[in-house]
C-alpha positions in Angstrom: 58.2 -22.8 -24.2 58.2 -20.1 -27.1 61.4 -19.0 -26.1 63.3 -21.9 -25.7 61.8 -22.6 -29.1 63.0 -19.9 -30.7 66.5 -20.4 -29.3 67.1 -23.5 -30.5 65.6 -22.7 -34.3 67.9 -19.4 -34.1 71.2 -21.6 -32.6 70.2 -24.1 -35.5 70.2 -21.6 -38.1 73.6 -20.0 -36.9 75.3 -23.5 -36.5 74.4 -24.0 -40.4 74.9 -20.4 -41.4 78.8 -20.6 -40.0 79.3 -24.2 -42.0 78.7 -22.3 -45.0 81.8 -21.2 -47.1 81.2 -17.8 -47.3 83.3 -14.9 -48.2 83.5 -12.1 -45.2 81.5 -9.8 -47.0 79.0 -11.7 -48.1 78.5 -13.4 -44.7 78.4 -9.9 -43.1 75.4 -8.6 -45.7 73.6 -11.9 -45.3 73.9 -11.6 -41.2 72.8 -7.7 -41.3 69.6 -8.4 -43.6 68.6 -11.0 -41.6 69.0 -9.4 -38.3 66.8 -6.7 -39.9 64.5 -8.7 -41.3 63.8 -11.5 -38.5 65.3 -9.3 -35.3 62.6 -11.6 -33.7 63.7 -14.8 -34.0 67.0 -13.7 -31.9 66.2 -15.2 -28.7 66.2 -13.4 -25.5 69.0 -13.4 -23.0 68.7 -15.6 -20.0 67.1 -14.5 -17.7 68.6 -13.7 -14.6 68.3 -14.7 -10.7 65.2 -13.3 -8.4 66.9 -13.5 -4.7 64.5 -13.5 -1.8 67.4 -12.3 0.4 67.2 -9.6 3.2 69.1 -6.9 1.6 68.9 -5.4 -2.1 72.4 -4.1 -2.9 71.8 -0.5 -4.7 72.8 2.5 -2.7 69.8 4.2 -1.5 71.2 7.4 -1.1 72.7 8.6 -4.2 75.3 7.3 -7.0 77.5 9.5 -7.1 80.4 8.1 -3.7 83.5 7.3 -4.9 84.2 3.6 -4.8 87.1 1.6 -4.0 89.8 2.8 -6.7 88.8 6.2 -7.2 91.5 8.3 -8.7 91.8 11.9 -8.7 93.8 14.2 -10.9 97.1 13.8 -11.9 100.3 15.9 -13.8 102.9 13.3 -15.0 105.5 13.1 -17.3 104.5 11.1 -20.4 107.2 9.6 -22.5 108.0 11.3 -26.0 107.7 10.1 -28.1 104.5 8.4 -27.2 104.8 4.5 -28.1 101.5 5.5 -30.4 98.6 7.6 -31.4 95.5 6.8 -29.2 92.2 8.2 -31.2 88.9 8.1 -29.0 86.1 7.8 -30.6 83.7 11.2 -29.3 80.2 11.6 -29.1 78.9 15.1 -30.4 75.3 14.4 -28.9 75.6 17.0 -25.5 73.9 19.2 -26.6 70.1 20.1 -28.1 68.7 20.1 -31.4 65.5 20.9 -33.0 65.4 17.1 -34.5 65.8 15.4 -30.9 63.6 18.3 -29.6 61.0 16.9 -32.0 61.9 12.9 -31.3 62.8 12.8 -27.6 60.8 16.2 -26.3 61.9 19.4 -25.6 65.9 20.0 -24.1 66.8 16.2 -25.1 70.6 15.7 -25.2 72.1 12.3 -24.2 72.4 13.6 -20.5 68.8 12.5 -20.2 69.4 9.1 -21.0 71.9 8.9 -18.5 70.7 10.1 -15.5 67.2 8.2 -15.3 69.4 4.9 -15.8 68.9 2.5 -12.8 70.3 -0.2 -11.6 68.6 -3.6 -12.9 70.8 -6.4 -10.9 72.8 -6.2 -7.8 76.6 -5.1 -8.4 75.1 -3.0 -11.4 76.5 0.7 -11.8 73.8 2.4 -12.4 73.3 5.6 -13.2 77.0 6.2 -14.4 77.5 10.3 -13.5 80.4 12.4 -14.5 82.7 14.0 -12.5 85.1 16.6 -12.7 83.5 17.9 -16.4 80.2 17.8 -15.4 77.3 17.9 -17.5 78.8 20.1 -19.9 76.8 21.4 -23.3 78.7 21.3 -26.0 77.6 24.9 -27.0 79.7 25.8 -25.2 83.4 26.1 -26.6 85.2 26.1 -23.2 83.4 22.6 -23.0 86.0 21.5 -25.7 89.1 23.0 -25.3 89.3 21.6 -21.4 88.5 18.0 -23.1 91.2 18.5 -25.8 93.6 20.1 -22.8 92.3 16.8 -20.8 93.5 14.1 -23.2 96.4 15.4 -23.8 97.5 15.5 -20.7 96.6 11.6 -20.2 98.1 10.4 -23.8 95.2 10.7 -26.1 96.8 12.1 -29.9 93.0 12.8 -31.7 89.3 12.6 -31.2 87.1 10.7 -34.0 84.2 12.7 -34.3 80.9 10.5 -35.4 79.4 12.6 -38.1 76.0 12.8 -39.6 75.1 13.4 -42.5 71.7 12.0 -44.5 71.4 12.7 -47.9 72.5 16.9 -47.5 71.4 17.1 -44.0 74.0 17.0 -40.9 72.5 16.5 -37.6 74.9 17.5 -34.0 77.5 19.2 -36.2 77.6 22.3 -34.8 80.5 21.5 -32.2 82.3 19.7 -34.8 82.2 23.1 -36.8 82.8 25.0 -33.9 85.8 23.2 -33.2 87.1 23.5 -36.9 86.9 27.6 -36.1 88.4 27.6 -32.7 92.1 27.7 -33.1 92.8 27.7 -30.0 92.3 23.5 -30.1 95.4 22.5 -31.0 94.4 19.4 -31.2 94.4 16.7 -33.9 90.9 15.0 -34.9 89.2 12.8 -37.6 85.7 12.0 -38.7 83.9 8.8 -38.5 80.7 9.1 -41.0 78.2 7.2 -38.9 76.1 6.5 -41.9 73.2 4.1 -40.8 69.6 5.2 -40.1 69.1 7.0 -37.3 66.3 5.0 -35.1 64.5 5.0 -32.2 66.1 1.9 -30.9 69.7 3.2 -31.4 71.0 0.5 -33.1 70.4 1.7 -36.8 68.3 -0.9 -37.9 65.2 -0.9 -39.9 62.6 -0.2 -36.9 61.1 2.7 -36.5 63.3 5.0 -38.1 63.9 8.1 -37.3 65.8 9.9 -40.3 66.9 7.6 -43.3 70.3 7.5 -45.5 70.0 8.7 -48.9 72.9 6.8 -50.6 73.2 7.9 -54.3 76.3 8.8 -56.6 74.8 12.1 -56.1 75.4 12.1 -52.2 78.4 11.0 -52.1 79.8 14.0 -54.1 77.8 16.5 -51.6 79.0 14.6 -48.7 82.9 14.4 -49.4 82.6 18.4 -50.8 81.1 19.4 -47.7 83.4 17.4 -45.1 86.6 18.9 -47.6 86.6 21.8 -45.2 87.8 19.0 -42.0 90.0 17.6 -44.2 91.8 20.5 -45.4 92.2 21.2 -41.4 96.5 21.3 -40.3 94.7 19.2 -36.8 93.2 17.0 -39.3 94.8 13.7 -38.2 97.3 11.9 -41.4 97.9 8.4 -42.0 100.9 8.6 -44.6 100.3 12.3 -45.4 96.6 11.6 -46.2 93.9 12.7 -44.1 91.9 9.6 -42.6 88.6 9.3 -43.3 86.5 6.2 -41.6 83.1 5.1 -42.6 81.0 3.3 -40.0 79.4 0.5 -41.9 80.6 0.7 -45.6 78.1 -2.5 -46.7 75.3 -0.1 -45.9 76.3 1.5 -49.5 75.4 0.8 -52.4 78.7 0.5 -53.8 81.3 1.3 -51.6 84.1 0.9 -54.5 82.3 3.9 -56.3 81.9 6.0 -53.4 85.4 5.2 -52.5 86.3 6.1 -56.1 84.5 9.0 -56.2 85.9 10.4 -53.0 89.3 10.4 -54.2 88.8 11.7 -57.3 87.5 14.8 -56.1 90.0 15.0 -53.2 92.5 14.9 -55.7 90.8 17.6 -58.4 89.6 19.6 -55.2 93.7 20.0 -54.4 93.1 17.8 -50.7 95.0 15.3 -52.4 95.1 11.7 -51.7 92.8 10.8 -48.4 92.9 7.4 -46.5 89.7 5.8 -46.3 88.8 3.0 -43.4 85.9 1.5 -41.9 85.0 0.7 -38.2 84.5 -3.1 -38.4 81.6 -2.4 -35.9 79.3 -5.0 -38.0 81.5 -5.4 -41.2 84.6 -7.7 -40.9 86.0 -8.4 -44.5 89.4 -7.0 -45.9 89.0 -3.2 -46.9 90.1 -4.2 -50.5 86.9 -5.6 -50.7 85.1 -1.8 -50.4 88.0 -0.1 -52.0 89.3 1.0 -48.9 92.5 1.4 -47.5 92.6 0.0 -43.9 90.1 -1.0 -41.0 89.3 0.0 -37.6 89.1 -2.4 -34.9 85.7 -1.4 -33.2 85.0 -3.9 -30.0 82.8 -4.6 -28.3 81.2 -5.4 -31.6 82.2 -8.9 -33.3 83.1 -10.8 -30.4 81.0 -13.2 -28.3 82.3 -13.2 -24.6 80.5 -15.5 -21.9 76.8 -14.7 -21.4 76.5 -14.3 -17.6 72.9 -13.0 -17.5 71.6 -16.3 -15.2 74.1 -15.2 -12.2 73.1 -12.1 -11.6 70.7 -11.1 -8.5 68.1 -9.1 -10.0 66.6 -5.8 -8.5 64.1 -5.4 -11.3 62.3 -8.9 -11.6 60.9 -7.7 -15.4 64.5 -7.2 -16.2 65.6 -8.5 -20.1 68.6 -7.4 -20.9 71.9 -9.3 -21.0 74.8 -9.3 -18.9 78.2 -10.6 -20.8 82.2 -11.0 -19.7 84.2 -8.2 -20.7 87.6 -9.5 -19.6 86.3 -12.4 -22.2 86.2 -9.6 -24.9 90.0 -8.3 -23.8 91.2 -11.4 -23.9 89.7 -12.1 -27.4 90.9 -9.1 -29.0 94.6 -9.2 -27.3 94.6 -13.0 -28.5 94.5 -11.7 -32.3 97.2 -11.8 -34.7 96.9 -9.1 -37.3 95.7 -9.6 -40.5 97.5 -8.9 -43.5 95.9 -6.2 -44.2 96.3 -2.6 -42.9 94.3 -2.6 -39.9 94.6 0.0 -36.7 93.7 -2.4 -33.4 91.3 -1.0 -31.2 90.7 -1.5 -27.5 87.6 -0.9 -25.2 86.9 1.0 -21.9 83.3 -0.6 -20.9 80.3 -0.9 -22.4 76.3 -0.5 -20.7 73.9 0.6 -22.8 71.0 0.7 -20.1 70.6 4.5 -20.2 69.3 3.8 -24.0 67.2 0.9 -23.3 65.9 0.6 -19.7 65.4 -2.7 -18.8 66.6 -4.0 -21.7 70.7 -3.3 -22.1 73.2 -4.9 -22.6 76.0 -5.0 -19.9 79.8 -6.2 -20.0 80.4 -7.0 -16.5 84.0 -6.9 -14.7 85.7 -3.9 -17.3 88.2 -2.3 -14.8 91.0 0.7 -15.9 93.4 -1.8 -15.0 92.3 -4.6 -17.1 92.2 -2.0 -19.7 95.3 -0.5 -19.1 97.0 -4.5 -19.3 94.8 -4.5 -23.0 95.8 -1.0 -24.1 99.8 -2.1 -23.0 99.2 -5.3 -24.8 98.2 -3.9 -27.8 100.3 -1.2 -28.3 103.7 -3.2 -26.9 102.4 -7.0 -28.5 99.9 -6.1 -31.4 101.4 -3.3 -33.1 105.0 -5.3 -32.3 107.4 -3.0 -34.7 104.7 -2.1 -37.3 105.0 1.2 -39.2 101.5 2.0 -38.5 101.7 3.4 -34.9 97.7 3.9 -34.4 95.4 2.1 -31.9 92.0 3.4 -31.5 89.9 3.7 -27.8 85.9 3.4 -27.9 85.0 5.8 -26.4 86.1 8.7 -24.9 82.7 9.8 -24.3 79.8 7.4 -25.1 78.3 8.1 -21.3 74.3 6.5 -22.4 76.5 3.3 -23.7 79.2 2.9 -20.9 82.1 3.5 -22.9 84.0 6.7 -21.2 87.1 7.8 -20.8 86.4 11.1 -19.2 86.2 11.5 -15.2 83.4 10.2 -13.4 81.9 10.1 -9.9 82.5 6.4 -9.2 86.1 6.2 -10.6 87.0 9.8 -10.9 90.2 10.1 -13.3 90.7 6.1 -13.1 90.1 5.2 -16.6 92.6 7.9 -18.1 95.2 7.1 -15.4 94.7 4.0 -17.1 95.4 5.0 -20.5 98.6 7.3 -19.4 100.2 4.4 -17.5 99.6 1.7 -20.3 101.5 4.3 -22.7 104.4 4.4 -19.8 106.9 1.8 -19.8 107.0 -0.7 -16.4 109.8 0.6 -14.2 111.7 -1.8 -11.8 110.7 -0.9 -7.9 112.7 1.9 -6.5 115.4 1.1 -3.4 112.3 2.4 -1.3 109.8 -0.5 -2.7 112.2 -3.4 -3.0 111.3 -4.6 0.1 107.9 -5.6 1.5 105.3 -3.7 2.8 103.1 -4.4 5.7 99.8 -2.3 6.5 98.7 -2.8 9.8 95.0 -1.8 10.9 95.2 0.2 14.4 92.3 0.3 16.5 93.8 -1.4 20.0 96.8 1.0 20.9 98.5 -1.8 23.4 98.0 -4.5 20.9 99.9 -1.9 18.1 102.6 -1.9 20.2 103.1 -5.2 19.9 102.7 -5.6 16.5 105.5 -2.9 16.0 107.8 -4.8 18.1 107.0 -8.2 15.8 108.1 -6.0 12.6 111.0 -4.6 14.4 112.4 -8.3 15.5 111.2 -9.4 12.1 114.4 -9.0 10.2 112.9 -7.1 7.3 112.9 -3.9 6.4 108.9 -2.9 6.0 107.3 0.1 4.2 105.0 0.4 7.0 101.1 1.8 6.4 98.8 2.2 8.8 95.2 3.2 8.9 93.4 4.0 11.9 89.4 5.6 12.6 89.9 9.5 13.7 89.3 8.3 17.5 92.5 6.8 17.8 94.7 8.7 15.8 96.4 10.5 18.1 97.9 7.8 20.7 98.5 5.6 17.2 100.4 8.5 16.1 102.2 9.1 19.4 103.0 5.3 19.9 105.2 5.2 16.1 106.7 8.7 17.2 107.9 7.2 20.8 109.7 4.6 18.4 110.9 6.5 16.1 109.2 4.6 13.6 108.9 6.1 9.6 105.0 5.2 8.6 102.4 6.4 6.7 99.4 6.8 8.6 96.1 6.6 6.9 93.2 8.1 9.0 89.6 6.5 8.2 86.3 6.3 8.7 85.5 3.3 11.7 83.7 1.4 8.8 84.2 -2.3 7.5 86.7 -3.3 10.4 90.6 -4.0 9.2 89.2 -5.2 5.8 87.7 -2.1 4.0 90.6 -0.2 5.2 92.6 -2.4 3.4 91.0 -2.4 0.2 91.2 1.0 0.4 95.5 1.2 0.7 95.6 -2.1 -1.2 94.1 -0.7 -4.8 96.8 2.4 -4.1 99.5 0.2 -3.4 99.0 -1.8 -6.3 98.9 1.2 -8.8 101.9 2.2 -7.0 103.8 -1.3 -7.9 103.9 -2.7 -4.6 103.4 -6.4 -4.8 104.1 -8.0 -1.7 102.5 -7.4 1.2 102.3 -8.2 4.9 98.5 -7.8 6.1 97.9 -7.4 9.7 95.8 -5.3 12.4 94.9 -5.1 16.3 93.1 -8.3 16.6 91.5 -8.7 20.0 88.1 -10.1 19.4 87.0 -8.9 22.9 83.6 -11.4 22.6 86.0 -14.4 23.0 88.2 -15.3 26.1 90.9 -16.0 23.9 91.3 -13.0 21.5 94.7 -12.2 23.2 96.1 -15.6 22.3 93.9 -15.6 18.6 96.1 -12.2 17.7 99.3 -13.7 19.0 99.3 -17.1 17.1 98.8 -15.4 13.6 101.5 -12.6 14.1 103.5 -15.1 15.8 103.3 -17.5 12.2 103.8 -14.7 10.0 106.3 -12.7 11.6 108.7 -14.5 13.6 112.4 -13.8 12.5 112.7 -17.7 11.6 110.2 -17.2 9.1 108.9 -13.8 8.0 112.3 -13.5 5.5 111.6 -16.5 3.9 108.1 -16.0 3.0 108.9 -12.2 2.1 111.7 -14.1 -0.1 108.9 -17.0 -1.8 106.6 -14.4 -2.5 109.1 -12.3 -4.2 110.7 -15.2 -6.2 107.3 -17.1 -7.1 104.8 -14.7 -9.1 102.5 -17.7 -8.9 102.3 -17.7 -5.2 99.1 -15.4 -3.9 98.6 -15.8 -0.8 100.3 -17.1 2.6 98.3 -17.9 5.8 99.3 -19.3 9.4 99.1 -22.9 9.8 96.1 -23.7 11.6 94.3 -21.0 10.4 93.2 -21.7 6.5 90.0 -22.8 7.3 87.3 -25.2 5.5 84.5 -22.1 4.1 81.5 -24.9 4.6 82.3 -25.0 8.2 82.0 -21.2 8.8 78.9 -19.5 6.8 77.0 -18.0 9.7 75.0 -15.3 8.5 77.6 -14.7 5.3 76.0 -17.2 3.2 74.0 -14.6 0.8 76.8 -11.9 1.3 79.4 -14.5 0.0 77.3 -15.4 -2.9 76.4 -11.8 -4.3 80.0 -11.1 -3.8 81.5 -13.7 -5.9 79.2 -12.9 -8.8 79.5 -9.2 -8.4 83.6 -9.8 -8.5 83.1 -12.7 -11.1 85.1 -15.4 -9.4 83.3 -19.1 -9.4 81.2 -20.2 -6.7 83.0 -21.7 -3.7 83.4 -25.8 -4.0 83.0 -28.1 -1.1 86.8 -28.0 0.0 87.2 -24.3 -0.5 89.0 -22.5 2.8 89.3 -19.1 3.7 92.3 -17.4 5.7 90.2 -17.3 9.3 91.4 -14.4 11.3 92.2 -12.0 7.9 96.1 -12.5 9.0 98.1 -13.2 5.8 101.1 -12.2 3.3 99.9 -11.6 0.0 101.0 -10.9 -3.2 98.2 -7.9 -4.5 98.4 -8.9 -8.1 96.5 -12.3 -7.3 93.8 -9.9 -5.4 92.5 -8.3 -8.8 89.4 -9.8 -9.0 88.6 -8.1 -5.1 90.2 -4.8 -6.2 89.0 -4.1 -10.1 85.8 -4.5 -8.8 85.8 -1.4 -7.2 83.4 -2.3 -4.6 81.0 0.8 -3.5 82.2 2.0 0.2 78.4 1.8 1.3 78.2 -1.5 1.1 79.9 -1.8 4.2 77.9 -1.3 7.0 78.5 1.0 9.8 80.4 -0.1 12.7 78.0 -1.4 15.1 80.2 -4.0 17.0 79.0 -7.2 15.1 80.3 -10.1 15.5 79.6 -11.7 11.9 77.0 -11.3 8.6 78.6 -8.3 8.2 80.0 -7.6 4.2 83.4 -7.3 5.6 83.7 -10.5 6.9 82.0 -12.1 3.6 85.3 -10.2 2.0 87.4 -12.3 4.4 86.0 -15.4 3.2 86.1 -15.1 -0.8 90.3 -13.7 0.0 91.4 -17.4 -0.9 88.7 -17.4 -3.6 89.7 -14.7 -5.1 93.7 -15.8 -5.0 92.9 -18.8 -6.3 90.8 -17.6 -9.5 94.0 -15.8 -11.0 95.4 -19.0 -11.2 97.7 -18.0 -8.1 98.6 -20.8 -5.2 97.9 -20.8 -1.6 99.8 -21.8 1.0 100.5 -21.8 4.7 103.4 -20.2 6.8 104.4 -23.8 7.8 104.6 -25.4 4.3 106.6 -22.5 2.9 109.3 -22.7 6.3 109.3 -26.2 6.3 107.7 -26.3 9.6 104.9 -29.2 11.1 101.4 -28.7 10.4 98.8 -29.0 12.8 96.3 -32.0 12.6 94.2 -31.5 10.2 91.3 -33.0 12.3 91.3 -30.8 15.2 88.7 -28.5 15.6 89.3 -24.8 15.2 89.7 -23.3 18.4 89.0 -19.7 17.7 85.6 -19.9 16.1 82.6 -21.5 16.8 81.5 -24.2 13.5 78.0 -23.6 12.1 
């Protein structure tokens, strides 16, 4: 009752706060003095499911598999010039102090934070290791030259280091420094004076603070004369000539016009010159004019407010109060803005999940994936910056690893997120002669039945880029049967784990990256528990590849961009009639992928037999599904998680706005009667 309370006397107070006319400025003090004075009468997040299921979803064994998307290191070309400069914000925090020895106990850098992380909800990825780096200490300056060798390679132009400083003392700048004396980083780089109180919370507010500001006239002086040494830097990144000098939350001063003033004036009398001052609009949003400043900084996820989805999620800690919110909401947001008439450098996000800093009580944005980032970075850089002189976009973070927002590689993902970045800088190519046709991938397990399927391409009258995966066991007469035909394929050995469908996955996130789009999904169906598995596996090949119709659906999926997903006639199945044991699997799967819970008439292609254009699987694939999750082969028949990915396919297709359809519908061919029972499956 308190809470519910409290959220309507909070919502109240915001509904009449945001009917005041207010300029930016002073709406942005009056929010930050409130939130520091009454941080109590925010109200807490919903709260967030507690499923009596069979199964917790966390892997048991350890979290650092590669899931589903995992991308290793790559050498490519990068266009030059590059479209824009890309500055990631860095984090100088790897490495210990005797202040965080004193606050946090003996050895503290951030790495502690983020390896006692855990997960709080099903489908949450926690802890978040890194990969190829490792947990590096930033003592050490090899640690820095392989990051700046790192983001060039992937399209980053400069770092942002945060800096500290509080009233004559500097806290973590000894890597900062070190890297000022290391010539051999050629690498540009900027500062971003983080100047809020340092507290134990994190968030800079007023509780229980840890080291204060010391804002004066007086301080401003020693600050910009002891930073003049950066700035005076060749690396040190120019906006117009001037070095760029951000400021974290400029209403925290007491007069940011003065200090603004003050800095230039002894830029220019010190010989620097004229500098460029912005500020990250992290909790500040009004025009820089207004704190004598010369641009802004985009900083999301700050000043947005994507979808709370909290309530969906399957909790694994029952005491769990932290909030869950839609990130693709946030891309979406920020791509949707027009640019103000101001100077302002646009700023895009990689993640954010600051659980490592507050256990139990983080906030996570769900469903941020390197390609839905790569579509905001592209967007930004090709639609947001449009022609403008000012070719900068800025990337938080390159490595914020306790809040979520990384760039750099990591177990789960490996090099994913900075493929990511190189790609959206890389301008969209038409497929080669190789890729203009379709491509079908063809799971291999029944050597006979492989035979056949090869002879159903063959008659086809298409031209396939053929893939096929099959488990180690059956490699070798797999192998022998394409070589007997003379048959060009790429074969794809796997683990005998998650049937045809995790295979599938697996080829389908490389495929995409690769451009494919339209594809031709089949494998050996038998189904040796029925009598009629034989005639099951003929029917849907039969539909989807015979010469009548196979070129004309290859043809409608290739014309159409709105067209997702093509099934046999017969065989697009009501969901309601076929749960069996898939009902919780289906449910956790659709929250963890973010696609609405199935309706009454939803279907689902039965038999997993189907063309399909990949871009209208993205939901499936940037979730990046863990490999555990799918349980050993141990000759189920259903309840397994691959067949709850079979059912949420049309789900899926249809939650990227994309249309399904059957083979009949698009060849013009009958449909069966929609009242006969299925004959292949048994109805719950």
């Amino acid at each position: 009752m308190q809470d519910r309370l409290t959220s309507v006397l909070f919502r109240s107070l915001r509904f009449g706060f945001r009917l005041i006319p207010l300029p930016p400025r002073t709406r942005d003090t009056l929010r930050r003095r409130f939130l520091d004075r009454f941080s109590a009468l925010v109200p807490p997040a919903p709260r967030g499911r507690v499923v009596n299921g069979t199964r917790t979803r966390r892997s048991m064994e350890r979290a650092d598999q590669p899931a589903l998307g995992h991308v290793g290191y790559r050498r490519q070309a990068l266009p030059s010039p590059l479209p824009a400069t890309l500055v990631a914000f860095y984090l100088p925090q790897f490495h210990p102090i005797p202040e965080n020895d004193a606050w946090w106990g003996e050895g503290f850098t951030e790495w502690r934070n983020v390896g006692r992380a855990l997960p709080q909800f099903e489908g949450h990825a926690q802890p978040r290791l890194p990969g190829a780096l490792g947990y590096y200490d930033l003592r050490n300056p090899q640690v820095m030259r392989d990051q700046a060798r790192l983001a060039r390679e992937y399209g980053i132009g400069a770092f942002c280091f945060y800096f500290y400083w509080f009233g004559g003392k500097t806290l973590l700048e000894a890597p900062i420094r070190q890297w000022l004396t290391d010539r051999s980083i050629d690498f540009p780089f900027c500062l971003c004076w983080a100047n809020e109180n340092w507290s134990r919370r994190w968030d800079g507010r007023a509780n229980d603070v840890l080291i204060a500001q010391q804002h004066s006239p007086e301080d401003d002086l020693a600050f910009i004369a002891h930073v003049a040494a950066y700035l005076r830097d060749p690396r040190y990144l120019r906006v117009d000539g001037k070095p760029l000098l951000l400021v974290y939350r400029p209403s925290l001063l007491p007069d940011p016009r003065a200090t603004a003033e003050r800095w230039r004036k002894w830029c220019r009398e010190a010989g620097i010159g004229e500098i460029c001052i912005a500020y990250t609009q992290s909790f500040d949003s009004a025009p820089p004019r207004e704190y004598g400043f010369d641009a802004a900084v985009e900083f999301p996820p700050n000043l947005s407010t994507p979808r709370d989805l909290t309530a969906q999620q399957r909790l694994i800690n029952p005491d769990y109060r932290g909030q869950a919110l839609d990130w693709r909401e946030l891309a979406d947001d920020y791509r949707r803005r027009p640019m103000p008439p101001y100077r302002l450098f646009p700023a895009v996000n990689c993640g954010w999940d600051n659980e490592p800093r507050r256990p139990g009580n983080g906030r996570t944005y769900l469903h941020a994936a390197p390609r839905r980032y790569r579509d905001w970075l592209r967007a930004t850089v090709e639609e947001r910056l449009g022609s403008a002189a000012d070719r900068l976009v800025f990337i938080n973070a390159w490595n914020e690893w306790a809040e979520g927002a990384v760039l750099e590689p990591d177990a789960r993902l490996g090099y994913a997120w900075l493929q990511a970045t190189a790609d959206a800088l890389t301008p969209r190519s038409a497929p080669t002669p190789s890729q203009a046709g379709p491509c079908a991938v063809v799971h291999a397990w029944h050597v006979d039945a492989f035979e056949e399927i090869l002879n159903a391409l063959d008659k086809s009258g298409l031209s396939f880029r053929l893939v096929v995966t099959v488990p180690q066991e059956r490699s070798e007469p797999v192998q022998a049967a394409l070589a007997a035909r003379r048959v060009q394929a790429e074969v794809v050995v796997v683990e005998n784990r998650g049937r045809d469908i995790l295979p599938f996955l697996r080829v389908a996130n490389r495929l995409l990256d690769q451009g494919e789009r339209v594809v031709l999904k089949l494998h050996t169906k038998r189904s040796t528990h029925r009598d009629d598995g034989e005639l099951w596996r003929h029917q849907l090949v039969g539909r989807l590849l015979d010469p009548a119709r196979a070129p004309a659906i290859a043809s409608a999926l290739a014309r159409n961009p709105r067209l997702g997903l093509v099934v046999p006639e017969g065989h697009l199945q009501p969901l309601a009639d076929f749960w069996g044991g898939n009902r919780e699997n289906i449910d956790y799967l659709l929250t963890r992928i973010g696609v609405p819970p199935a309706s009454a008439d939803a279907r689902f292609p039965a038999g997993s037999m189907y063309w399909v254009n990949l871009e209208a699987l993205r939901p499936l694939l940037d979730a990046h599904l863990d490999e555990w999750e799918f349980e050993p082969e141990q000759g189920q028949i259903d309840g397994t998680f691959a067949h709850a990915v079979e059912r949420v396919i049309a789900l899926c297709v249809a939650a990227t706005g994309s249309e399904v359809a059957t083979a009949a519908a698009i060849c013009g061919a009958p449909e069966p009667a929609g009242n006969e029972p299925y004959p292949f499956a048994r109805r719950d």
